[in-house]
N, C-alpha and C positions, 0 to 999 in steps of 0.2 A: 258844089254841095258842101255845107258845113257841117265837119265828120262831128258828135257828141262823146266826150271822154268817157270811157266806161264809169262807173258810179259801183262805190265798193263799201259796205256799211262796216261802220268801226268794230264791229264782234268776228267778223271772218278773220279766216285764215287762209291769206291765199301767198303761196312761196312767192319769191321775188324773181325763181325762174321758172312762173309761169307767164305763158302769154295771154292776156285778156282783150279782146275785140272792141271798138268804138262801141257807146253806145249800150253794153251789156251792163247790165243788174246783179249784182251778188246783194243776199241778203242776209240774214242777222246768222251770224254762226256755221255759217257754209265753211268748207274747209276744200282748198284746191292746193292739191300737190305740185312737187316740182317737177316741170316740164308737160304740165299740164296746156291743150292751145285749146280754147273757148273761143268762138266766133264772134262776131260783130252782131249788136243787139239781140243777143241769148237771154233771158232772166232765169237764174239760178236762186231755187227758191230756199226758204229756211232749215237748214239743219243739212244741205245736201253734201254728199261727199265726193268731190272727184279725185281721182287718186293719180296718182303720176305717172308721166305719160298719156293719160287720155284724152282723145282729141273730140271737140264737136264743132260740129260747123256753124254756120251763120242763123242767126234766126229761131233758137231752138229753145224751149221753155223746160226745166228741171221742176219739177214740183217738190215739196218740203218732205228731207228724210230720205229722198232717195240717193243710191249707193250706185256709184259706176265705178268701176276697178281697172286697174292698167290691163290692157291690152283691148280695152274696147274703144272703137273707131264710131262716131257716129257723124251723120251725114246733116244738113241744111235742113232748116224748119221740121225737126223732131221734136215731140212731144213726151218728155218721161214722166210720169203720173206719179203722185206722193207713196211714198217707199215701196218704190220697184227697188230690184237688185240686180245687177249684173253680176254674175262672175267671172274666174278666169283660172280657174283652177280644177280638171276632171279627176285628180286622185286628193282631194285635200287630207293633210294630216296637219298637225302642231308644226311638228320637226320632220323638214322632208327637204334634204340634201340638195335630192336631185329635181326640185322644181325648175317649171318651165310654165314663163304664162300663155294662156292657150288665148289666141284673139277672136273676139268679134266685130260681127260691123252690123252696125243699122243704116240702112239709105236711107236718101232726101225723104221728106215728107212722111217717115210711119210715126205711130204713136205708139206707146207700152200705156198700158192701163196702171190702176193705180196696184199696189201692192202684187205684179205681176214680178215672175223669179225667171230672170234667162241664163241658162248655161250656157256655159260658152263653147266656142268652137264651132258658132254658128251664124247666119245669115238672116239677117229681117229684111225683103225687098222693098223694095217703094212701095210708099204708101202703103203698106203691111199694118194691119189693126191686131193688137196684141191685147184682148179682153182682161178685165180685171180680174185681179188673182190666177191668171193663167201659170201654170208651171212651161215656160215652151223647153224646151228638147232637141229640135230640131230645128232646119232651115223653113222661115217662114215665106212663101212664095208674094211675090209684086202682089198689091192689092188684095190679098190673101186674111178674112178675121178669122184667127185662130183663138179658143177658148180651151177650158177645161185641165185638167195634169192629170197625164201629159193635154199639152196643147196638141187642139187639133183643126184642119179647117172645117170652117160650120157656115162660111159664107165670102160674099166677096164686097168689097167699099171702093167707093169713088175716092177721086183726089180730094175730094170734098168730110168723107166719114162716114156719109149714107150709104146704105146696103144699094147693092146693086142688084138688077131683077137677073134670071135666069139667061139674058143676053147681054147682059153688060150695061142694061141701061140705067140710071139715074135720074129719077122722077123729079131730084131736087137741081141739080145743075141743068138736067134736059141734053145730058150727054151721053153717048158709049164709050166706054173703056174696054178696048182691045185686050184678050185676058184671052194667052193660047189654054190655059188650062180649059177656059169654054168651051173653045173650039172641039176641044178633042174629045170632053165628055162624053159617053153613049147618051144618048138619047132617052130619056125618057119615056117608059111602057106606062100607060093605066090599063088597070084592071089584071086579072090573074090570067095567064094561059092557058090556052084551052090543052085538054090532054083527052086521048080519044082509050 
């Protein structure tokens, strides 16, 4: 297989210790820190920021404007939607002595919606749908969409992006996705109880 040189447009900034992956895309005014590792065929789209140190894996698309900061880890074919943010910071001030970056990680396959804010010191599972403009908070569970600020689960997506029904199935792939949180849901009552 003939690997394709990553392709880097003449307005970025990207340091000379960072690493870039065959095949990957930077575009007009991106800025990647030093010791930055970008995966093999990622496209980093315009104005995005990644900051030194942060790592993404193979295959992952940045949309224009968004912000990822050192200490976040993100995993193969993610999705960050135009100006999301990450942080890494849970007491931010100006001047603070005693900072310490707090990490996070995204797994393979989820996607952040588009102007969605994740603080850090948290977890996004596979395939984890992070709605637009969500504030998340916390650990987002595997195949887990969360919405709203705070973020919260309001349903569950296939490897695919489409909701899944009440059993894990998938109308559009014609799959089920095994999801212990299914499993262990109560049940479902209709109607009101009777009371004597």
């Amino acid at each position: 297989m003939i690997e394709t040189p990553a392709r880097i447009h003449p307005t970025a900034d990207v340091s000379p210790q960072a690493s870039i992956g065959d095949g990957t895309l930077i575009w007009h005014w991106v800025q990647v820190r030093e010791g930055a590792r970008i995966g093999r065929d990622c496209r980093i789209g315009k104005d995005a920021y990644i900051d030194a140190d942060v790592v993404l894996g193979d295959g992952c698309k940045v949309q224009n404007f968004a912000t990822i900061y050192k200490g976040v880890t993100i995993g193969d074919r993610v999705f960050v939607g135009p100006h999301a943010c990450f942080t890494n910071d849970l007491y931010p001030r100006a001047d603070s002595p005693d900072w310490e970056v707090v990490p996070t990680r995204v797994e393979d396959g989820a996607s952040i919606g588009a102007n969605a804010t994740v603080l850090c010191g948290i977890t996004i599972g596979r395939y984890g749908m992070v709605a637009a403009g969500a504030v998340v908070t916390k650990d987002v569970p595997a195949h887990a969409l969360v919405a709203g600020v705070p973020a919260r689960v309001v349903g569950w997506v296939c490897d695919c992006g489409r909701p899944l029904d009440a059993k894990g199935w998938c109308a559009h792939c014609r799959k089920t996705v095994d999801l212990p949180a299914l499993r262990h849901r109560a049940p479902h009552r209709r109607g009101r109880k009777r009371t004597r």
